[in-house]
C-alpha positions as YAML, in Angstrom:
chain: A
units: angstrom
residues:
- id: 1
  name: UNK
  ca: [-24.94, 25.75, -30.36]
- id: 2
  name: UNK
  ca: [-24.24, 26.10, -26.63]
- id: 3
  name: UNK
  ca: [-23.54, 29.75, -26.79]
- id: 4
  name: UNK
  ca: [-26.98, 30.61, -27.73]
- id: 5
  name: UNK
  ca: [-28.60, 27.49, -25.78]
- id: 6
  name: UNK
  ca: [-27.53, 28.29, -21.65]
- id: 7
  name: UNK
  ca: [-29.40, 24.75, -20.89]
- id: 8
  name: UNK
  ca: [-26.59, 22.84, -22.97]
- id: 9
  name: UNK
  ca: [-24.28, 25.48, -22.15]
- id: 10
  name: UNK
  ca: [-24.79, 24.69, -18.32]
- id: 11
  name: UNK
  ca: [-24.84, 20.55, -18.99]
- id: 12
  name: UNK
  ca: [-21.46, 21.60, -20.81]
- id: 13
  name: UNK
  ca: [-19.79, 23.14, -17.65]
- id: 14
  name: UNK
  ca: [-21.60, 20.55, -15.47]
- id: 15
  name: UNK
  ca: [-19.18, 17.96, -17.14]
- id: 16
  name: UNK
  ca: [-15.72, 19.70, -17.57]
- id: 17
  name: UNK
  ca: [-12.64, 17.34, -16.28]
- id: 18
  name: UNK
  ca: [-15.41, 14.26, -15.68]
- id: 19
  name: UNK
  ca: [-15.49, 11.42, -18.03]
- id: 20
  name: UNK
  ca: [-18.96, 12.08, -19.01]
- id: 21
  name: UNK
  ca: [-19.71, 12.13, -23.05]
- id: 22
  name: UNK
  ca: [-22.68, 13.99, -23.94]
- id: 23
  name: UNK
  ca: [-24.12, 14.03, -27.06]
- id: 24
  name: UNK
  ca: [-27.25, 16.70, -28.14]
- id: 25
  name: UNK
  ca: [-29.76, 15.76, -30.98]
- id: 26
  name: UNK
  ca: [-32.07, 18.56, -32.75]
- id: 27
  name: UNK
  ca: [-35.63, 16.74, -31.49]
- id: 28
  name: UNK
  ca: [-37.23, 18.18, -35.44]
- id: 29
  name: UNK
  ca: [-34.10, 16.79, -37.32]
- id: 30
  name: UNK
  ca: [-33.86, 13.34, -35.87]
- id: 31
  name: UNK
  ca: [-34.16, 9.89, -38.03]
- id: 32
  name: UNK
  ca: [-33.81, 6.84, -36.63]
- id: 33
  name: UNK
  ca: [-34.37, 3.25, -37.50]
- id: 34
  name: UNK
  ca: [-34.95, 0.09, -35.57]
- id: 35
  name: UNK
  ca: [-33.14, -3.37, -36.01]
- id: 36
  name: UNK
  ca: [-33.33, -6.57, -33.57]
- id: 37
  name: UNK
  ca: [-29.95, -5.68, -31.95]
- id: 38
  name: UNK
  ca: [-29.47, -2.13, -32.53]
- id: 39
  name: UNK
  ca: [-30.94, 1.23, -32.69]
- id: 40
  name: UNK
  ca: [-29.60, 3.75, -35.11]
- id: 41
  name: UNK
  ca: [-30.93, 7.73, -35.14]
- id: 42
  name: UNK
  ca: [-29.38, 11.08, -36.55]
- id: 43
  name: UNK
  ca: [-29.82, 14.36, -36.73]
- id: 44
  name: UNK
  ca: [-27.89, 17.10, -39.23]
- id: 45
  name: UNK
  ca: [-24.91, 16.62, -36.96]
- id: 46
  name: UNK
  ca: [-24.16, 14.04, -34.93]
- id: 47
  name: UNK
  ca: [-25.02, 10.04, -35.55]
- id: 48
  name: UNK
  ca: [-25.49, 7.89, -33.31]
- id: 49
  name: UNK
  ca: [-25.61, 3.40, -32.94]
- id: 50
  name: UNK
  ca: [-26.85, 1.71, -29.92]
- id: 51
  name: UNK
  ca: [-25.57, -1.68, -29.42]
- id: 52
  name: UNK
  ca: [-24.35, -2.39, -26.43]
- id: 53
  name: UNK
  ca: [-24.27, 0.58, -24.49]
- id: 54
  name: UNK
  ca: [-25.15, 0.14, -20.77]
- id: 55
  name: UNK
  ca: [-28.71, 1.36, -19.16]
- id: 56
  name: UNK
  ca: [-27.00, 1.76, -16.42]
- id: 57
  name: UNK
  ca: [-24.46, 4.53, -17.14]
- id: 58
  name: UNK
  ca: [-26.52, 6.18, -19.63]
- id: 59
  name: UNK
  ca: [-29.18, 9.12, -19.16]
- id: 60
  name: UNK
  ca: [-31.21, 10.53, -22.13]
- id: 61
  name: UNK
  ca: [-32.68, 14.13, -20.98]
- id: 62
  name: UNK
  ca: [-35.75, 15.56, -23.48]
- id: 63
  name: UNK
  ca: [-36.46, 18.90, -23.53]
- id: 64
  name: UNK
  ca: [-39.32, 20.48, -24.38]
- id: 65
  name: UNK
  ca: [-39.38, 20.10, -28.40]
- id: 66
  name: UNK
  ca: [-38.82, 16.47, -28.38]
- id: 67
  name: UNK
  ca: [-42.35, 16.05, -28.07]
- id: 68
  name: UNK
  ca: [-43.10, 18.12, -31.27]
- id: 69
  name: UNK
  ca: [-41.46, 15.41, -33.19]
- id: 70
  name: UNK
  ca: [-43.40, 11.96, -34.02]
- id: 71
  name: UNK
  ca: [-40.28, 10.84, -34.86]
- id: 72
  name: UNK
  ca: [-37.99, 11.55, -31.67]
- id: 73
  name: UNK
  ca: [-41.03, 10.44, -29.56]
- id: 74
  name: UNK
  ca: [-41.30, 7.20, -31.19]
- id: 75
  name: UNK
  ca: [-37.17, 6.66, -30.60]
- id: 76
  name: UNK
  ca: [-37.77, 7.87, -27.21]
- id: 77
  name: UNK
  ca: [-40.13, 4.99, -26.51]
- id: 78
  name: UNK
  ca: [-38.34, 2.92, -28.39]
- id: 79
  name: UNK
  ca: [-35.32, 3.43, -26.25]
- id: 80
  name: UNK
  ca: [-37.24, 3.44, -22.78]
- id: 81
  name: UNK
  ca: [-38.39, -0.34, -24.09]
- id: 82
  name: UNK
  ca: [-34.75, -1.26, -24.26]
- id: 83
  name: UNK
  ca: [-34.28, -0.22, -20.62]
- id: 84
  name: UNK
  ca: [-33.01, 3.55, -20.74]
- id: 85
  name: UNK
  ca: [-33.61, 6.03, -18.28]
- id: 86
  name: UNK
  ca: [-35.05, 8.44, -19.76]
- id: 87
  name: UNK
  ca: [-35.60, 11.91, -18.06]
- id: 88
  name: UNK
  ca: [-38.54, 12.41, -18.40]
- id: 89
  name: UNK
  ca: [-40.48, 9.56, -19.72]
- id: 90
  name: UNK
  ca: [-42.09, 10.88, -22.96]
- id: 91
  name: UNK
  ca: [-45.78, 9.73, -22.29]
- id: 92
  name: UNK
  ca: [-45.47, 11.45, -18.80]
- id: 93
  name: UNK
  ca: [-43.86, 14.69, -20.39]
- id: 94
  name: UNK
  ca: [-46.72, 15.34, -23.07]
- id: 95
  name: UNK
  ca: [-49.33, 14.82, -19.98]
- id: 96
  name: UNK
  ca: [-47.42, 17.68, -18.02]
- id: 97
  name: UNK
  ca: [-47.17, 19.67, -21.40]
- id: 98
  name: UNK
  ca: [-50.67, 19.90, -21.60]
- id: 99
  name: UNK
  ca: [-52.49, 21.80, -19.36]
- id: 100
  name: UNK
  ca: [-55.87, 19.85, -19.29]
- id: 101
  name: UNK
  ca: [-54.40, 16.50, -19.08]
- id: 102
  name: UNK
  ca: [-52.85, 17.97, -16.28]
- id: 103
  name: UNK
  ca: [-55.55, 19.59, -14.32]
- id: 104
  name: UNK
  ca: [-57.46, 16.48, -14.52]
- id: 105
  name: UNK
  ca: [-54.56, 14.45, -13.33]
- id: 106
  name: UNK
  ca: [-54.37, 16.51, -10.48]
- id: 107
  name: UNK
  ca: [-58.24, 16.22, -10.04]
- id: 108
  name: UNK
  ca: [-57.98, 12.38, -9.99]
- id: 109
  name: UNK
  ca: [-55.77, 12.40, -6.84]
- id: 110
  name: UNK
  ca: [-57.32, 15.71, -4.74]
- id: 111
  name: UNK
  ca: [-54.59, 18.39, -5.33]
- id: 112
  name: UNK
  ca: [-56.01, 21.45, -4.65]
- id: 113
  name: UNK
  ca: [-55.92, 23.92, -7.91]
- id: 114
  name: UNK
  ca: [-58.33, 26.53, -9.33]
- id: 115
  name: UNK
  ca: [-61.97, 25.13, -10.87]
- id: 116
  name: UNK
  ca: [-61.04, 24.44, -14.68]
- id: 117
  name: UNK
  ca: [-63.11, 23.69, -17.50]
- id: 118
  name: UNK
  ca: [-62.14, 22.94, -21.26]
- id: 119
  name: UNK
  ca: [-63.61, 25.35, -24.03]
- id: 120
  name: UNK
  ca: [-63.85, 24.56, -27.46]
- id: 121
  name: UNK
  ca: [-66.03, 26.37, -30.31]
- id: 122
  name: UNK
  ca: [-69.19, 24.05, -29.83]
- id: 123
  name: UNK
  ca: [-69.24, 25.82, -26.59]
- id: 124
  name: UNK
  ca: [-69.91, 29.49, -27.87]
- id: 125
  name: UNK
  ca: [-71.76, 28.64, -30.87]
- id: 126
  name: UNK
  ca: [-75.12, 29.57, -28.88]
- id: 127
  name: UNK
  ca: [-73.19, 32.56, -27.58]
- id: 128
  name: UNK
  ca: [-73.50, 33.30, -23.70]
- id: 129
  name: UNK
  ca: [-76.22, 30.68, -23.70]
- id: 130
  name: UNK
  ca: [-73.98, 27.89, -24.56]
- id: 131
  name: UNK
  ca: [-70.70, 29.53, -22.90]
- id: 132
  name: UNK
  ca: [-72.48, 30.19, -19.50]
- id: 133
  name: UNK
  ca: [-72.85, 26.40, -19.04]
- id: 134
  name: UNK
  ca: [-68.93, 25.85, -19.13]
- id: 135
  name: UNK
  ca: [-68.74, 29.40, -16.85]
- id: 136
  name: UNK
  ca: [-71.15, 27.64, -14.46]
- id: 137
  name: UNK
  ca: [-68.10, 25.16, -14.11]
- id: 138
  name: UNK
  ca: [-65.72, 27.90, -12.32]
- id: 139
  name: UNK
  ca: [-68.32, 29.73, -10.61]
- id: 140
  name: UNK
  ca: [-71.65, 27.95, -9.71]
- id: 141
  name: UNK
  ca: [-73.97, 31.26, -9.24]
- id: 142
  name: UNK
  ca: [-72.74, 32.42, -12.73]
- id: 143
  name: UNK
  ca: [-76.04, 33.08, -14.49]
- id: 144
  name: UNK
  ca: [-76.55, 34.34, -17.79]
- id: 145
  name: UNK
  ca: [-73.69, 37.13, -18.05]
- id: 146
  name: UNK
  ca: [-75.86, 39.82, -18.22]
- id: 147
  name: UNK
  ca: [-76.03, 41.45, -14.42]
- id: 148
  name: UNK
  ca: [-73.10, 43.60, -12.69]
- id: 149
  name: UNK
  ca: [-71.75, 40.21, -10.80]
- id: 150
  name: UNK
  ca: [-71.09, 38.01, -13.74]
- id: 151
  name: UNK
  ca: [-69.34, 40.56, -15.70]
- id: 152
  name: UNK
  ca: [-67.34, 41.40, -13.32]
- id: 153
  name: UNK
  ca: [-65.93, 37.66, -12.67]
- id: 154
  name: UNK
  ca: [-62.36, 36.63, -13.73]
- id: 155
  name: UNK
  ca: [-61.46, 34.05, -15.55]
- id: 156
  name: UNK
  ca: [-57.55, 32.86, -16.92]
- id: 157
  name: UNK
  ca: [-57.89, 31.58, -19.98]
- id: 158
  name: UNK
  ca: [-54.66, 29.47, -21.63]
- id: 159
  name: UNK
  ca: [-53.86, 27.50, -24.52]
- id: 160
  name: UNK
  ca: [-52.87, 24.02, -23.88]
- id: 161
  name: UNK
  ca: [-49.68, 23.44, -24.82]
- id: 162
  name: UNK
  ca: [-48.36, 27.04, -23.80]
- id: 163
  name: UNK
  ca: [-44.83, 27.82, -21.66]
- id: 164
  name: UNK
  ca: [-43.14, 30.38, -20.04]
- id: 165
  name: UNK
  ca: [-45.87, 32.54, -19.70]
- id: 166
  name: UNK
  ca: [-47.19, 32.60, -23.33]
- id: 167
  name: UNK
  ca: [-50.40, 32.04, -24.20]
- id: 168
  name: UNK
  ca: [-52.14, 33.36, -20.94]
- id: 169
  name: UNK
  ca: [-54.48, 35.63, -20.55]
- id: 170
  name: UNK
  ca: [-57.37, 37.17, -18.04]
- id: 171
  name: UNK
  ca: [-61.06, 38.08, -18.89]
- id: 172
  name: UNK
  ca: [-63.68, 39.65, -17.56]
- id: 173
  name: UNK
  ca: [-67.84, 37.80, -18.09]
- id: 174
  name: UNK
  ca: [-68.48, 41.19, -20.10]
- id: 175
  name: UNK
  ca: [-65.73, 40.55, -22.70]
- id: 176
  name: UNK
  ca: [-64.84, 36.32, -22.42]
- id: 177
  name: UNK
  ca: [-67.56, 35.60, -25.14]
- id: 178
  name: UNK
  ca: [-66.24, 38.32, -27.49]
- id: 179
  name: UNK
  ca: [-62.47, 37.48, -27.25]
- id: 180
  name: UNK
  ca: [-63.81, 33.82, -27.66]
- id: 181
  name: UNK
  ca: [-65.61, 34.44, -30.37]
- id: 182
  name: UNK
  ca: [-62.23, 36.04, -32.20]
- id: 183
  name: UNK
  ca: [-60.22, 33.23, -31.57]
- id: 184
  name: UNK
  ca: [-62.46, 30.89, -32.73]
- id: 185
  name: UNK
  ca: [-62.59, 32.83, -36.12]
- id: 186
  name: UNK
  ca: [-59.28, 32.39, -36.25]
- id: 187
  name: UNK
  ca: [-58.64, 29.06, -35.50]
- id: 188
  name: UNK
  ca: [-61.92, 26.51, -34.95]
- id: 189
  name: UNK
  ca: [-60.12, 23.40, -33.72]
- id: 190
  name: UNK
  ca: [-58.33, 25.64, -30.78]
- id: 191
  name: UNK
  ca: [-58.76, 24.04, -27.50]
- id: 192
  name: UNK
  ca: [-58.08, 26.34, -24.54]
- id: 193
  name: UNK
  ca: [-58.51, 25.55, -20.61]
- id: 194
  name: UNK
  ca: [-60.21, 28.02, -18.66]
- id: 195
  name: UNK
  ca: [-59.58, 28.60, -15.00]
- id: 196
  name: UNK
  ca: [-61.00, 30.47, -12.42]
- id: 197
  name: UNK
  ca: [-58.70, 33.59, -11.58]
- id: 198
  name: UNK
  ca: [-57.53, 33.37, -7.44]
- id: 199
  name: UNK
  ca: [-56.18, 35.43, -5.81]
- id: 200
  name: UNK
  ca: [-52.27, 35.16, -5.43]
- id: 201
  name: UNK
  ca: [-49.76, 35.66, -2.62]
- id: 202
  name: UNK
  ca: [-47.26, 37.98, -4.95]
- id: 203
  name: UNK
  ca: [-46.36, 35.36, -7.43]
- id: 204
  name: UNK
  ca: [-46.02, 31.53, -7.28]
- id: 205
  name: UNK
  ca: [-43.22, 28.97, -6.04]
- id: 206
  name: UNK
  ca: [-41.16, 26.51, -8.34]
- id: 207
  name: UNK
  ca: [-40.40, 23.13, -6.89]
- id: 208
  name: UNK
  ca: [-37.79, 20.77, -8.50]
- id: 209
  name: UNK
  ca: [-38.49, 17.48, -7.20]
- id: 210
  name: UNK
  ca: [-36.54, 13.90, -7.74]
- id: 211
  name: UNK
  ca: [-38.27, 11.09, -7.23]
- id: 212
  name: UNK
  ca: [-36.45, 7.78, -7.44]
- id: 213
  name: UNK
  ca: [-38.56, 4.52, -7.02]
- id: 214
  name: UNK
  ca: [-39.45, 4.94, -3.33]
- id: 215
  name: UNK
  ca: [-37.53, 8.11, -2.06]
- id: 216
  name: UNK
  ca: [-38.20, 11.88, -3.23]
- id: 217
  name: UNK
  ca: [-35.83, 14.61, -2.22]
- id: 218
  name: UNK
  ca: [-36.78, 18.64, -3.16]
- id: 219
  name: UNK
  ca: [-33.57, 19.99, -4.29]
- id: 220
  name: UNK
  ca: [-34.95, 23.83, -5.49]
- id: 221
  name: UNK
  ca: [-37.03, 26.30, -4.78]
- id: 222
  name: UNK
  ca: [-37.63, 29.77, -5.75]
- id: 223
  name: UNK
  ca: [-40.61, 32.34, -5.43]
- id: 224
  name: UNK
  ca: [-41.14, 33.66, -8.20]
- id: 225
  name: UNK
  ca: [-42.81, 37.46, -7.74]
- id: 226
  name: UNK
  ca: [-45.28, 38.74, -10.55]
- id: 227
  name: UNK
  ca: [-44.60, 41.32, -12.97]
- id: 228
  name: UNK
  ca: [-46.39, 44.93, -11.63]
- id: 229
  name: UNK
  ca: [-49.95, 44.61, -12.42]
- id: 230
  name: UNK
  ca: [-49.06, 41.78, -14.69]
- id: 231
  name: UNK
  ca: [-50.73, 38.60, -13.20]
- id: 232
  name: UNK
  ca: [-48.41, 36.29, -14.79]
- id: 233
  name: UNK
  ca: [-45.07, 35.41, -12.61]
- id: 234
  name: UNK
  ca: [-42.50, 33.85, -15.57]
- id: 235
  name: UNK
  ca: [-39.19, 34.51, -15.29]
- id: 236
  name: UNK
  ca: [-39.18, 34.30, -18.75]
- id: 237
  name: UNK
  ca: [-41.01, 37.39, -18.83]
- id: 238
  name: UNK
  ca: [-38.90, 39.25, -16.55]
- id: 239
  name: UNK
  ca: [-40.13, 38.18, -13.27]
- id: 240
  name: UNK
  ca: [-37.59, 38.47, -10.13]
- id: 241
  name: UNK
  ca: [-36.91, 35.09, -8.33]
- id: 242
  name: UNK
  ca: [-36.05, 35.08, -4.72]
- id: 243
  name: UNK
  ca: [-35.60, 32.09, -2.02]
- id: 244
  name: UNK
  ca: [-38.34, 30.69, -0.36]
- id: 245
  name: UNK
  ca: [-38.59, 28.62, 2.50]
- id: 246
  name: UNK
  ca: [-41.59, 25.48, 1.91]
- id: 247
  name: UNK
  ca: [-44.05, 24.85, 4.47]
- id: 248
  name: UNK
  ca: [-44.99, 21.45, 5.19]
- id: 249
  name: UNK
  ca: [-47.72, 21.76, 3.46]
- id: 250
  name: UNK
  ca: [-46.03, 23.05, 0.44]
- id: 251
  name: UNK
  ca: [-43.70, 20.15, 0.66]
- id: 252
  name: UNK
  ca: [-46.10, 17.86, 0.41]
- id: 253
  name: UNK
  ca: [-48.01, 19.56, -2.59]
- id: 254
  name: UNK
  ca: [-44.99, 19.63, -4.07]
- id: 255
  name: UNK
  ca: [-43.88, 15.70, -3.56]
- id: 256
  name: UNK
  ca: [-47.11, 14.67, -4.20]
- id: 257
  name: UNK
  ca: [-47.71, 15.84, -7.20]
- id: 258
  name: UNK
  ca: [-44.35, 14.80, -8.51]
- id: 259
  name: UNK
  ca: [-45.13, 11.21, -7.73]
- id: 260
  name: UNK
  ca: [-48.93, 11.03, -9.58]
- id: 261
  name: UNK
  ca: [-46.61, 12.81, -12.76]
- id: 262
  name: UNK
  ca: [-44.64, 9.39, -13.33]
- id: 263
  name: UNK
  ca: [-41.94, 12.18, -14.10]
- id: 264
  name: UNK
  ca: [-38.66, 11.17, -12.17]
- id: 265
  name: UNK
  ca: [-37.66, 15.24, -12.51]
- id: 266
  name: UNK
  ca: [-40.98, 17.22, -11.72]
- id: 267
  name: UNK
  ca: [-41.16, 21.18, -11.66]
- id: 268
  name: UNK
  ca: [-44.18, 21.69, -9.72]
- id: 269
  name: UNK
  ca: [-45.48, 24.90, -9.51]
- id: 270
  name: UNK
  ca: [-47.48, 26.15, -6.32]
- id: 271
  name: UNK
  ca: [-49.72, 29.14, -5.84]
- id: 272
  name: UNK
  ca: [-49.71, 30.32, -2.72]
- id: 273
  name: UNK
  ca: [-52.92, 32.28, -2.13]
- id: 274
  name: UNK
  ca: [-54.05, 35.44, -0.30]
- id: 275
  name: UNK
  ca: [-54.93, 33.71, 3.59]
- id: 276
  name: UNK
  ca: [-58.92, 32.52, 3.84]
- id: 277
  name: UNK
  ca: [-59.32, 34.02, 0.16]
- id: 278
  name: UNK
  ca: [-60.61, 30.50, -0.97]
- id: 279
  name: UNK
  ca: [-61.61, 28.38, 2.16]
- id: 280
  name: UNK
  ca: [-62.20, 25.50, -0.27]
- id: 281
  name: UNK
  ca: [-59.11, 25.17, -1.55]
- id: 282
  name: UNK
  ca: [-56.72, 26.54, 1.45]
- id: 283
  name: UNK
  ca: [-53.67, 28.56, 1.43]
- id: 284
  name: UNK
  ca: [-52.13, 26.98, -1.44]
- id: 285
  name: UNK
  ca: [-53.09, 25.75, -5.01]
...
């Protein structure tokens, strides 16, 4: 319904008095089955057979829930082997939807970002014993947990798959191992990243960057300015956006980054920090 969905609502307006034909699908209802010279797939609504519809003419945008669905993912790559361009490629969209895929993609190819590490429940069965050897990942002096230092560290702890915000949360070494602890009890086969908190310029920048085959062009940016004593910076939550003008080294971040994501539309979201708070990492993460 694109009164109560403003991305389709805005693709709607985007095409008024073009020739343009767009079609949505529900990503959770979809059905679809494969022949030699066609594709057929459905949803509640709309049906759909490809035949001989051109690659060339034709875009197929995903959104987020596509990937929730074995069967739209296995139509989307399905339709990227027949040629399509599709925005963005499915396998290259689940890496950026998961937040330790990610940080190890950006490890891979030297973009600077906080220390990470990836906690599961084998990791606090021993209690700080065990969990100090995954804390020694974000901060190398971390002992045991038990002197004023330690417990006073901060740590950002997020589920994988989380979005707009939700799903992130800061603790301090004296309470990480009890708030663990909970979630495990609640769910054992939870996988969350843990990052080592920095500290943040006012909020963080959103990038939208195209790349096609060899050229990349940057056409957004916005600062986005964190909510009061809320670390977070979402606009979903609330946050205030305002323009922003890139630094070259921003730019490059930003391009970068967009190219190692195979993603030919890549939001890429930079933190700039408080200047010489991290001299390992520079200005910007």
């Amino acid at each position: 319904d694109e009164n109560k969905n403003k991305t389709l609502k805005k693709f709607q307006e985007a095409i008024k008095n073009t020739d343009v034909v767009l079609t949505p699908f529900i990503a959770e209802e979809i059905n679809y089955k494969a022949y030699e010279n066609k594709i057929v797939f459905s949803d509640d609504e709309n049906k759909m057979a490809i035949t001989d519809q051109s690659n060339v003419d034709t875009i197929i945008i995903t959104r987020l829930g596509a990937q929730d669905s074995n069967a739209c993912v296995e139509l989307l790559k399905e339709l990227q082997q027949w040629g399509f361009f599709i925005l963005n490629p499915i396998d290259a969209a689940i890496t950026a939807s998961n937040k330790y895929e990610t940080s190890i993609l950006l490890e891979r190819y030297d973009i600077p970002q906080p220390k990470f590490a990836l906690l599961m429940k084998k990791d606090i069965e021993n209690g700080m014993e065990s969990l100090a050897k995954k804390l020694k990942l974000i901060y190398d002096d971390f002992s045991d947990g038990q002197n004023d230092k330690d417990q006073s560290r901060q740590f950002v702890v997020k589920i994988l798959d989380g979005h707009g915000g939700t799903g992130v949360f800061m603790e301090s070494g004296k309470t990480i191992l009890a708030t663990l602890q909970a979630m495990f009890a609640v769910k054992d086969d939870l996988e969350l990243l843990l990052q080592r908190k920095e500290e943040a310029d006012g909020g963080d920048i959103r990038v939208h960057v195209l790349t096609m085959r060899t050229k990349q062009y940057i056409i957004a940016s916005m600062k986005r300015k964190k909510l009061g004593k809320d670390f977070r910076s979402n606009i979903s939550l609330g946050a205030q956006a305002e323009k922003v003008t890139l630094t070259k080294e921003q730019q490059k971040i930003s391009m970068d980054v967009a190219k190692i994501s195979g993603m030919p539309w890549c939001a890429v979201d930079i933190m700039p920090l408080m200047h010489n708070s991290n001299k390992e990492l520079g200005d910007n993460a």
